[in-house]
C-alpha positions as a printed Julia matrix, in Angstrom:
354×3 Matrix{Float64}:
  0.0     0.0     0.0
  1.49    3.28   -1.2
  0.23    6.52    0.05
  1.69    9.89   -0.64
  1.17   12.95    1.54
  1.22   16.48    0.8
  3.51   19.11    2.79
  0.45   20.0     5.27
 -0.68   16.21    5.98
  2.81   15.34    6.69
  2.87   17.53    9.35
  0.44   15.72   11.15
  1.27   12.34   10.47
 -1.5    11.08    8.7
 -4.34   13.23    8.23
 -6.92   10.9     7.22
 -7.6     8.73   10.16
 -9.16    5.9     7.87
 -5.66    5.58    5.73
 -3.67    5.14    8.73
 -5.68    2.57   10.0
 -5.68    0.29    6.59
 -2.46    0.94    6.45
 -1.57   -0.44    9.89
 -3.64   -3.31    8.91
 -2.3    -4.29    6.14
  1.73   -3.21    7.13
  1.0    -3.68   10.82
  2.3    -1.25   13.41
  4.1     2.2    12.99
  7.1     1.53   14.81
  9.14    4.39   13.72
  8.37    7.6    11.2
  9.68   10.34    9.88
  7.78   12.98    8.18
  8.97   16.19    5.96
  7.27   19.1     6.7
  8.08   21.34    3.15
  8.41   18.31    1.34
  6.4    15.5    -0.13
  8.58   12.8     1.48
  8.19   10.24    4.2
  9.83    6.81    5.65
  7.53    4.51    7.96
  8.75    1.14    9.95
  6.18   -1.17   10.54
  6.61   -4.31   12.53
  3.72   -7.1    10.86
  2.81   -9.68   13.57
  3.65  -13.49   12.12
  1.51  -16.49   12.77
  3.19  -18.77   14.95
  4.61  -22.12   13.31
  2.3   -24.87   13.83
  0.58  -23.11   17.27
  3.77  -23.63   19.26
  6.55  -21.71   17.86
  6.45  -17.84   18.43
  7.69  -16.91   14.84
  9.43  -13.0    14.89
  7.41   -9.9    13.59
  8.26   -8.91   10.12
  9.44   -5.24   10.19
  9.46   -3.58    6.81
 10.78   -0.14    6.11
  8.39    2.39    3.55
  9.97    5.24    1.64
  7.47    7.39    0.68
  8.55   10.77   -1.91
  8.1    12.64   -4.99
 11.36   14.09   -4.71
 12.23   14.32   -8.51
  9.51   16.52   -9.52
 11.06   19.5    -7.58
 14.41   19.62   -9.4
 16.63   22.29   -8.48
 20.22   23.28  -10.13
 22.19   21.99   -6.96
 24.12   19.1    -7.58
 24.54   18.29   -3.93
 20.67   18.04   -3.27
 20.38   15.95   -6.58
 22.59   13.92   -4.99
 20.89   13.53   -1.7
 18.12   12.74   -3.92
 19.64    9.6    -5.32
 20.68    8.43   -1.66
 16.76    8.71   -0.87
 16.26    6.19   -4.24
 18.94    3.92   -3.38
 17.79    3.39    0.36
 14.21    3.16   -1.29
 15.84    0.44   -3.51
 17.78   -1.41   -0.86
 14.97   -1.19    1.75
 12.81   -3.54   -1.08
 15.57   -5.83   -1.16
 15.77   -5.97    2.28
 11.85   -6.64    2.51
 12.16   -9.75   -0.26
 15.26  -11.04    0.72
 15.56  -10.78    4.68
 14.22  -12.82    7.5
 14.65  -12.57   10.71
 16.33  -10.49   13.81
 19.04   -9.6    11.11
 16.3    -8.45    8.95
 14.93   -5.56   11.83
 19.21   -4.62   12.05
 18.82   -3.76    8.95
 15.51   -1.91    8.9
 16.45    0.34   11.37
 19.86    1.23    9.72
 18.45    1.6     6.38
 15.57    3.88    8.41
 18.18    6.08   10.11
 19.83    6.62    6.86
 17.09    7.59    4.91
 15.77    9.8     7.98
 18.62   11.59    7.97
 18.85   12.54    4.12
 15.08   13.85    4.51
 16.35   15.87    6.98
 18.39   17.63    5.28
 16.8    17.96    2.41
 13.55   19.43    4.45
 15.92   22.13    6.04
 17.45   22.91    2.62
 14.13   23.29    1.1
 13.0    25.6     4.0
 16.04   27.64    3.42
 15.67   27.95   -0.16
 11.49   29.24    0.55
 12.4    31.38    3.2
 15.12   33.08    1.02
 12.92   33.32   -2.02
  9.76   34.94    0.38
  9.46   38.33   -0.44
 10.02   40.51    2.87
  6.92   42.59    4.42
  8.22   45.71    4.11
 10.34   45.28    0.77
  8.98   47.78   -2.06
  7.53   50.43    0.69
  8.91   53.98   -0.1
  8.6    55.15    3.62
  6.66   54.88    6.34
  3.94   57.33    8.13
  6.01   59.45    9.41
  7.98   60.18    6.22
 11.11   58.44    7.21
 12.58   55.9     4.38
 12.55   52.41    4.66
 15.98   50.9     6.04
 16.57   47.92    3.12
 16.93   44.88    4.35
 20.8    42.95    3.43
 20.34   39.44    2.52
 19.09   36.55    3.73
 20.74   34.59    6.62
 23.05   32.11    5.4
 21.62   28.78    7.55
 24.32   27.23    9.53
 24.65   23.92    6.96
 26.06   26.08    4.36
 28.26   28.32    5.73
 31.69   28.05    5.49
 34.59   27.7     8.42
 36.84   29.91    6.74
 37.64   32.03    4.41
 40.43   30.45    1.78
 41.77   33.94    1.42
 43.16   34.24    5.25
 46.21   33.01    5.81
 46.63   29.95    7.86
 48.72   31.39   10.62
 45.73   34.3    11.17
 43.33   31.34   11.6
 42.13   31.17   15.31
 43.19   27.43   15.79
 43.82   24.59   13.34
 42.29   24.56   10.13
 40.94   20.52   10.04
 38.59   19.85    6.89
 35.39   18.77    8.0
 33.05   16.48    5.83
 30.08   17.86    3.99
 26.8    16.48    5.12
 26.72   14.88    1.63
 30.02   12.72    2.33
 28.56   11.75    5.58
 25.52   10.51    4.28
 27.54    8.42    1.62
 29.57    6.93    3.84
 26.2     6.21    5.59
 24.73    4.57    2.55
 28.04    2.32    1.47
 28.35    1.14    5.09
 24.54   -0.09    5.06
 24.69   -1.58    1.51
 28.31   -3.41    2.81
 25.99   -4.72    5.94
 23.27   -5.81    3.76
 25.47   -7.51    1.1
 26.73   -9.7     4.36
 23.76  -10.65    5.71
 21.91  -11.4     2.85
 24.85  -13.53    1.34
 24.98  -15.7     5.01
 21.71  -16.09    4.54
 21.37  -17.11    1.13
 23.92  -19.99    2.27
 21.48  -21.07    5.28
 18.56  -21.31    2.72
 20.88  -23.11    0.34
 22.41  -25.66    2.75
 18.16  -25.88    3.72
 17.6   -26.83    0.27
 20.98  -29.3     0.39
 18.9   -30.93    3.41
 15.78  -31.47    2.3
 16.61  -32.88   -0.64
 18.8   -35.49    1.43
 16.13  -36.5     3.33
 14.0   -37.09    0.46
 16.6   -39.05   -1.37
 16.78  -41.12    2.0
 12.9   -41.7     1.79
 13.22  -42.51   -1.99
 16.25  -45.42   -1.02
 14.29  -46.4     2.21
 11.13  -47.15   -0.49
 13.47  -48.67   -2.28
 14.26  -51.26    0.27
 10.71  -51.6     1.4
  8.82  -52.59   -2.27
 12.49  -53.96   -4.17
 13.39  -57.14   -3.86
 16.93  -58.24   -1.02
 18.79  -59.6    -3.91
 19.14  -59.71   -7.43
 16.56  -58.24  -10.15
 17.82  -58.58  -13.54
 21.04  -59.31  -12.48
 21.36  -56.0   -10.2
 21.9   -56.47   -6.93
 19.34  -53.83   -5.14
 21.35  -53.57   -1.69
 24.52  -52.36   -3.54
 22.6   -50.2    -5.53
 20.64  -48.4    -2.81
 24.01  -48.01   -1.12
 25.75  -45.93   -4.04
 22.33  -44.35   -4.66
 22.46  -42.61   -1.39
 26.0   -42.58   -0.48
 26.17  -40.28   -3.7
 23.45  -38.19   -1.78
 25.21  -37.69    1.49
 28.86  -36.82   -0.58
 26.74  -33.93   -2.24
 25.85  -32.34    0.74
 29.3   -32.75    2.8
 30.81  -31.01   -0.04
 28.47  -28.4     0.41
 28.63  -27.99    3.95
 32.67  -28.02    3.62
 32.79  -25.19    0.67
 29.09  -23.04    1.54
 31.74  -20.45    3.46
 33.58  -20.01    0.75
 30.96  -20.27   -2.17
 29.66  -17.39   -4.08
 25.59  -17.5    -3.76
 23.74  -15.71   -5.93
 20.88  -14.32   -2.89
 19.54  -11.83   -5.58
 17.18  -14.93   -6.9
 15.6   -15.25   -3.73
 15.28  -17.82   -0.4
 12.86  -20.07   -2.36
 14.86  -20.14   -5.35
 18.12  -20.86   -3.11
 16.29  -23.76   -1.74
 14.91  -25.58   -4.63
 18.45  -25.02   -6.25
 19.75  -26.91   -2.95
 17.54  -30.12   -3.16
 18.68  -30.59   -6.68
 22.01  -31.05   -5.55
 21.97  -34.42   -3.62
 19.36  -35.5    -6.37
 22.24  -34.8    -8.88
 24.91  -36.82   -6.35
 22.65  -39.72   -6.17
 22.62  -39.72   -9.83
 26.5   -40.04   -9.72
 26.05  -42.84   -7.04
 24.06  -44.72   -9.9
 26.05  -44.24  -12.35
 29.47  -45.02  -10.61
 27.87  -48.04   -9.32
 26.76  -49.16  -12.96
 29.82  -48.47  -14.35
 31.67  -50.37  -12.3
 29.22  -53.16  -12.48
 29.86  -53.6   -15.87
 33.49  -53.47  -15.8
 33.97  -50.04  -17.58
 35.5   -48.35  -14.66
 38.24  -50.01  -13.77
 38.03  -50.48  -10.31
 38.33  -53.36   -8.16
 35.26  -54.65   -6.15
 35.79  -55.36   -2.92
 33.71  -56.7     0.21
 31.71  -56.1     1.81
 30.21  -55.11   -1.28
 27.53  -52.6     0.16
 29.87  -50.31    1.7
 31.95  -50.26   -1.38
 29.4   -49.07   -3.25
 28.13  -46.98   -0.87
 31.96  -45.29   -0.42
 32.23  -45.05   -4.1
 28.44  -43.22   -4.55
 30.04  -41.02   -2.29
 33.09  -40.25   -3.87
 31.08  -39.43   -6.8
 28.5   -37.15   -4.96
 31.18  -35.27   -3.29
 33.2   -34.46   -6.2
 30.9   -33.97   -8.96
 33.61  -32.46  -11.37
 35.63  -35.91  -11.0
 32.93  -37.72  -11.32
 31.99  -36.02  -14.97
 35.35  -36.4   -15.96
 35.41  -40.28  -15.11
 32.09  -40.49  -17.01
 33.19  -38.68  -20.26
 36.37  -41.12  -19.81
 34.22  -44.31  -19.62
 32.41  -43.63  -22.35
 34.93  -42.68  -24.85
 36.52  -45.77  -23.95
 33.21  -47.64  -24.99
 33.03  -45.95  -27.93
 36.72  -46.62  -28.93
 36.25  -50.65  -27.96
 33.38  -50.51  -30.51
 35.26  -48.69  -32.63
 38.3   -51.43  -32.39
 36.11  -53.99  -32.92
């Protein structure tokens, strides 16, 4: 829900009583707001109650952040304030990624940085714009000849400069006539991007550990479905032989090539680069493919050497071999290509022989 405010409603929060209300009810509760008051800007926290998991588990409330501005249709020739501007867009930007791709207590750290942030730009840009009215506000008197009693109007100098713009010193004085040292201090603009990168670095961290924890999720899942599929397996397929397979030995590799996918995901997820822009539910469906595609190894390791085209020498008991070699092939799944490309193209050149 999206609602825009004009300079006087912003002053007092909402001014429609009905809006705020549907808007608490569908964000949930104002937790924290900032409102400009000579600009059509706002940013709103809201902290969404979460159904509990299953009636026993208290799940956390879902605070989302709301950036709320028309900023860009008041352009003014100031570079600086353009750039302000574009911090308000970014931490609009970032505060919907934070909204689709956090969870979590490390999703409200977030929140409120991104809301202090974006707070803080308004604020300036509110006390700029009330600068820039108040200097461009005729004065009362300005244009009178004189007053009653014949004396002339004294003219008025020029507007106050406001305290954000004026400068320490002049560069024309030399340094030793300078009351103390002269130490460079940071523009309000500086500040604020130093603000901005230092939230985007903390978002790009969190989001990327927890893109891993929904990945290794995914890695999970899909084990324990492969360990369902093998434990049907051994329920409704025959204890020895069918066709000349023996089912034990296959189960084995089948899900030994499941468990080596996911320790060599657990042992490399640090150091892995996960793409958390595609979302959590992306993340995990990628991760249960992955023990799906080691089991597939599993299989075909354990046919190949059944066969006698990988040249490997079968040793007892049987079932654990099979099962160690499924996971050799699940854990390295870049081996285990290589040794099927290899197979093959030695079937292919025995046929060829022939």
């Amino acid at each position: 829900m999206r609602v825009i405010l004009t300079c006087q409603e912003s002053t007092k929060g909402w001014a429609d009583p009905g809006v705020f209300r549907a808007f608490q009810a569908a964000q949930g509760p104002i937790t924290g707001s900032y409102y400009c008051n000579h600009l059509v800007a706002a940013a709103v926290k809201t902290s969404k109650p979460t159904p509990s998991l299953f009636w026993l588990f208290k799940r956390a409330d879902k605070p989302t952040l709301h950036i709320m501005n028309n900023l860009m249709e008041s352009h003014v020739e100031d570079l600086e304030i353009m750039e302000l501007t574009r911090l308000v867009y970014g931490c609009q930007d970032l505060g919907r990624r934070v909204n689709e791709l956090l969870v979590g207590g490390q999703r409200a750290i977030v929140v409120d940085a991104a809301f202090d942030v974006v707070s803080d730009v308004l604020a300036i840009l509110d006390e700029r714009k009330a600068a820039r009215t108040a200097a461009s506000e005729p004065h009362p008197n300005e244009g009178v000849a004189g007053n009653e009693g014949g004396a002339q109007a004294e003219p008025h100098g020029p507007a106050p400069t406001p305290a954000w713009s004026r400068e320490r010193a002049d560069s024309s004085v030399p340094a030793n006539e300078a009351s103390g040292p002269s130490l460079q201090q940071p523009s309000a603009l500086e500040l604020q991007r130093d603000a901005f990168r230092r939230l985007q670095g903390m978002f790009d961290r969190i989001a990327r550990r927890q893109g891993q924890l929904a990945y290794v999720l995914g890695v999970l899942l899909g084990v324990v479905a492969v360990a369902v599929l093998g434990s049907a397996m051994a329920i409704f397929l025959p204890r020895g032989k069918l066709a000349g397979v023996d089912i034990p030995n296959l189960i084995g590799a089948f899900v030994g090539g499941a468990v080596g996918a996911l320790v060599s995901v657990l042992t490399r997820v640090a150091n892995a680069t996960i793409r958390y822009e595609v979302g959590r539910t992306w993340l995990r469906i990628l991760g249960s493919l992955r023990p799906f595609i080691g089991a597939v190894f599993g299989l075909a390791f354990f046919a190949l050497a059944s066969v006698g085209i990988l040249p490997v020498k079968t040793l007892s008991p049987e079932f654990l071999f099979f099962a160690s070699l499924g996971f050799v092939a699940g854990f390295n799944e870049r081996w285990a290509q290589g040794v099927v490309v290899r197979s093959g193209a030695r079937v292919i050149q025995d046929e060829g022989s022939a």
